[in-house]
C-alpha positions as a printed Julia matrix, in Angstrom:
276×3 Matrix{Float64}:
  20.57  17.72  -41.93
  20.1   19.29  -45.26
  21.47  22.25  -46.36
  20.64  23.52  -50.29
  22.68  26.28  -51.89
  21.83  27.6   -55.41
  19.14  26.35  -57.68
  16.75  27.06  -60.89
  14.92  30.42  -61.64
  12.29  31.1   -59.18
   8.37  30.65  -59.42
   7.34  33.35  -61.93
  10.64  35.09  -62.22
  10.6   36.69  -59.01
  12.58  35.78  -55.94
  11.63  34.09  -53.5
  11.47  27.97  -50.56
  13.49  28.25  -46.89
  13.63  26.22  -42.92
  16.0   27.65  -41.06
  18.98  29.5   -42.65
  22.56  28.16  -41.77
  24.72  30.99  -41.04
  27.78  29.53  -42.44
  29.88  32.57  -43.2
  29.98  36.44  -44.11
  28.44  35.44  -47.58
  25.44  33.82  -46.37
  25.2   36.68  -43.13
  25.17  39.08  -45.69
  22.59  36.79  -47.95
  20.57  35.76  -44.85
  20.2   40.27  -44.05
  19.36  40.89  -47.43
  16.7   38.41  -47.31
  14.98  39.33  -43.94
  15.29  43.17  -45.13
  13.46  42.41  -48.79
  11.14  39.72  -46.7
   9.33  42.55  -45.15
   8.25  44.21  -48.36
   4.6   42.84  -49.28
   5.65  43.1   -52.98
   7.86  39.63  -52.4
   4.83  37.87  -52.37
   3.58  36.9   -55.65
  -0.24  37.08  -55.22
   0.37  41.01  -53.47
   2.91  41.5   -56.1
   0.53  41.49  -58.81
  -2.17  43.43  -57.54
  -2.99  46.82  -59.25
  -1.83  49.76  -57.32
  -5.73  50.84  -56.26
  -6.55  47.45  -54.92
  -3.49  47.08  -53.02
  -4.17  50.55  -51.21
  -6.84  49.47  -50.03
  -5.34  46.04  -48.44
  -2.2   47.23  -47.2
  -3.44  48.99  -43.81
  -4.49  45.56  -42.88
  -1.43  43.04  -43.44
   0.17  42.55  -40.76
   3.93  41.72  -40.76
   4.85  38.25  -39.21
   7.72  36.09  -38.22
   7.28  32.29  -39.02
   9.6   30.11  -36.88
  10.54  26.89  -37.4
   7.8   24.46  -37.18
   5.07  26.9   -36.21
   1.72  25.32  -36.6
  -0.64  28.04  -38.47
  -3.7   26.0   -38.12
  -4.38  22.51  -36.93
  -6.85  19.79  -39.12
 -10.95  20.65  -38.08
  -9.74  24.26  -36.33
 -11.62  27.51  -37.46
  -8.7   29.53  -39.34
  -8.98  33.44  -38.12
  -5.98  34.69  -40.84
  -4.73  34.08  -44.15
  -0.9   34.14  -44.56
   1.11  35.25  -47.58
   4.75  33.99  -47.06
   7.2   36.3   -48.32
  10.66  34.5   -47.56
   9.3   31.67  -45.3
   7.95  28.27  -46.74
   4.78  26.33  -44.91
   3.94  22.79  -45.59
   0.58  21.61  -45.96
   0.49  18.28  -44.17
  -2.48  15.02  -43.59
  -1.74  13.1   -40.96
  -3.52   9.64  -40.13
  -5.14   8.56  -36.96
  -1.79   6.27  -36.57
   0.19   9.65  -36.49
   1.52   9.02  -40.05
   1.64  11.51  -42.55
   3.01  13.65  -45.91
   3.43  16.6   -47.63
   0.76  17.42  -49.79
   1.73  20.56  -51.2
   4.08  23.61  -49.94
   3.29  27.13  -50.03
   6.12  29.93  -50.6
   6.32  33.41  -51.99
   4.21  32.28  -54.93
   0.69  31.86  -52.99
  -1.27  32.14  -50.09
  -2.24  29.82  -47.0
  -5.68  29.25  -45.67
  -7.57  28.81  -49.3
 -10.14  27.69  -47.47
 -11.39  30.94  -45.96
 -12.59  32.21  -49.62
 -13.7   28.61  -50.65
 -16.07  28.88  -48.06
 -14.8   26.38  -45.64
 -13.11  28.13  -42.71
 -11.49  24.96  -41.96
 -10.24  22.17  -43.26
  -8.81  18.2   -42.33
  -4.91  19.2   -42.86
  -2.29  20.91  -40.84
  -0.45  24.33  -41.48
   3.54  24.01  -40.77
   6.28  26.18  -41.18
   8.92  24.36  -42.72
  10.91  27.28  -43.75
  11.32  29.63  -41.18
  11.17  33.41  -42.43
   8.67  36.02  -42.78
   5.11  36.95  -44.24
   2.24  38.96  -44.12
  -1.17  37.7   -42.36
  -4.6   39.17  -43.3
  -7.52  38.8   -40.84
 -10.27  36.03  -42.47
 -12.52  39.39  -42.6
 -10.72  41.97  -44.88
  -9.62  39.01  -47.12
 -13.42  38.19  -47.41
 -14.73  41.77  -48.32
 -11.54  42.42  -50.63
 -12.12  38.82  -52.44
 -16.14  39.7   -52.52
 -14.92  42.79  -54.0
 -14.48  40.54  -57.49
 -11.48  42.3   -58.15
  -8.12  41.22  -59.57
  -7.45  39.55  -55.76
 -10.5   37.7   -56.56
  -9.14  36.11  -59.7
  -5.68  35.49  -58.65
  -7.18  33.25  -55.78
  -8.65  31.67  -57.07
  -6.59  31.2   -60.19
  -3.85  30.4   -57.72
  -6.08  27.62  -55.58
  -6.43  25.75  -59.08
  -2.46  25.71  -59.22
  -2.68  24.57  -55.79
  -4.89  21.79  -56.68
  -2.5   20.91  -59.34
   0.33  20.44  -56.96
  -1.79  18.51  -54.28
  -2.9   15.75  -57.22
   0.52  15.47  -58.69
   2.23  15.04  -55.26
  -0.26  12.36  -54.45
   0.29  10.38  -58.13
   4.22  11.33  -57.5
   4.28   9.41  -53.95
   2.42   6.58  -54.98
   3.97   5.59  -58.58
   7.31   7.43  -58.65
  10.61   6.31  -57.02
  12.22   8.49  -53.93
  14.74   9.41  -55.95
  12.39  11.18  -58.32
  10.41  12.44  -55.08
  13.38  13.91  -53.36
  14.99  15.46  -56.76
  11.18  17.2   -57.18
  11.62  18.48  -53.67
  14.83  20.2   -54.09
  13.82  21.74  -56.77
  10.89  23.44  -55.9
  12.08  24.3   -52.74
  15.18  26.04  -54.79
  12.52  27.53  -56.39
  11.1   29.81  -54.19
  14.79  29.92  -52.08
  17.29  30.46  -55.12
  20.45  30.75  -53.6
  19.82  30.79  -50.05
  21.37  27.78  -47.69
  18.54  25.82  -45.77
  18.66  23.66  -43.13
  16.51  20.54  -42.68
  16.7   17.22  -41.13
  16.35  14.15  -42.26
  13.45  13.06  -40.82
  11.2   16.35  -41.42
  11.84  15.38  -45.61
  11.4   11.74  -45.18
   7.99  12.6   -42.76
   7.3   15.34  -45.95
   8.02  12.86  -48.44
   6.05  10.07  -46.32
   9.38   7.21  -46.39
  11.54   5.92  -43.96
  14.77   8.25  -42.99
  17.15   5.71  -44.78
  15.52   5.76  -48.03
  16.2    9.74  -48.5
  19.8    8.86  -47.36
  20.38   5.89  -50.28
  18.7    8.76  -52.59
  20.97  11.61  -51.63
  23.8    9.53  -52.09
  22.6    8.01  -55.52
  22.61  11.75  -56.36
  25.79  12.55  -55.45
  27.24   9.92  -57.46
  25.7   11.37  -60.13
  27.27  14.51  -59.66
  24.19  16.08  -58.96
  24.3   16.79  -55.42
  27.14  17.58  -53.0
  26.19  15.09  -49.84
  28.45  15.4   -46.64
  27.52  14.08  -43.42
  24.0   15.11  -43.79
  24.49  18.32  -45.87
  23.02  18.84  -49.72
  24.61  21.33  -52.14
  22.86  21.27  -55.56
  25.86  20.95  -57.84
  23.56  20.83  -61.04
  20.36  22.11  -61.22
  19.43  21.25  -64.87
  21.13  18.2   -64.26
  18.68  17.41  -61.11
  15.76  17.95  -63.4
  16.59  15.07  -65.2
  16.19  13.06  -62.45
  13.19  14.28  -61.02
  10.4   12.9   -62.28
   7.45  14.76  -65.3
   5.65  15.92  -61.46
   8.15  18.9   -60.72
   7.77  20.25  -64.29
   3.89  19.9   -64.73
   3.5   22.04  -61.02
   6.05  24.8   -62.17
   4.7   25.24  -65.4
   0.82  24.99  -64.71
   1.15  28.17  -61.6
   3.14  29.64  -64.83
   0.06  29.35  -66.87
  -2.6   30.34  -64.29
  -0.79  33.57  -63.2
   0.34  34.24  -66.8
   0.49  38.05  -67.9
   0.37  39.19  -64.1
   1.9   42.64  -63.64
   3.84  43.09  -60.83
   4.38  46.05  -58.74
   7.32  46.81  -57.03
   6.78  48.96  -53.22
């Protein structure tokens, strides 16, 4: 199993990339409270964050607090989706999976965004899977109030889609990462955003759910780990990971983790955000 501690600045400047949180200790009880008590704010997500005052009055009545567990499946591929969800301390991967039952990653969705893009795209469904990889908390908003609040063409209605071009962005450059980058680079980019939306907070994941993310075999995310450590990068112990240098990590990642970071930077530049 995995387990991350401590990482770069978050998405945006504001907190927020988790699976399930190892209790190791009164420091990460006491990290692991604070979390689930800020989690429930709707002002931890990004997107809610930044919506003016007005606009969010009108929304709040209608998200709904939700627990995300642990491999959860929000929708399945072809499946008409009936909510949108707006993690606040939980992380959800967007998976494709083949007819042979092979599949990957192709993008992950934190604090900084908003599953179920396809409900204001006009789609209502779509050929991926919803997981939770991160279990934690988030807000869900019934397909209908987000469609008359994004018809409203208000600032919800440019943050979408601002943030579905970002999305897009991540989804391309995972694809050109997995195909022409090594899984070295792949599994450095990983850790990094998921540090991103989690700084500081342990996480738990096995080996096979980041090698099935990742799309390799189990051993080749072990003989990267412990390439890693030897770098003095990571911290790798019987299947734990401590980031022991974040800045150093970055130079092993590959051009992929920076252009994603700094392109959902761009897109959601000069967003105010309130805090509730």
């Amino acid at each position: 199993m995995f387990t991350t501690s401590a990482g770069p600045a978050p998405l945006m400047g504001m907190p927020a990339f988790s699976g399930s949180v190892a209790p190791a200790g009164s420091a990460a009880r006491a990290s692991t409270t604070a979390r689930a008590s800020s989690a429930a704010r709707p002002s931890h997500n990004h997107l809610l964050a930044a919506l003016p005052d007005a606009e969010f009055a009108g929304l709040a009545p209608h998200l709904e607090p939700v627990k995300l567990a642990l491999g959860q499946m929000l929708y399945e591929p072809g499946q008409l989706m009936q909510y949108a969800y707006f993690p606040t301390s939980a992380v959800v991967s967007l998976h494709y999976v083949t007819e042979s039952g092979a599949g990957a990653e192709s993008a992950g969705v934190g604090n900084e965004g908003v599953v179920g893009i396809s409900l204001f795209m006009g789609g209502h469904s779509t050929p991926s899977s919803a997981v939770v990889q991160t279990a934690g908390q988030g807000f869900r908003l019934d397909r209908h109030h987000l469609m008359r609040a994004f018809d409203g063409v208000g600032v919800l209605h440019r943050l979408l889609l601002r943030y579905t071009q970002a999305l897009i962005t991540q989804m391309a450059q995972t694809a050109v990462c997995n195909r022409h980058h090594s899984v070295e680079q792949q599994l450095s980019r990983w850790l990094l955003l998921t540090l991103d939306r989690a700084p500081g907070v342990e996480l738990v994941m096995t080996q096979e759910l980041v090698a099935g993310m990742l799309g390799v075999r189990r051993e080749s995310v072990t003989e990267a780990a412990g390439r890693l450590q030897q770098g003095g990068y990571i911290r790798y112990r019987r299947g734990h990971i401590a980031v022991l240098d974040a800045q150093g990590l970055q130079t092993r990642s590959c051009e992929c983790y920076g252009v994603v970071k700094k392109e959902l930077a761009r897109l959601l530049d000069g967003a105010r955000y309130r805090l509730d």
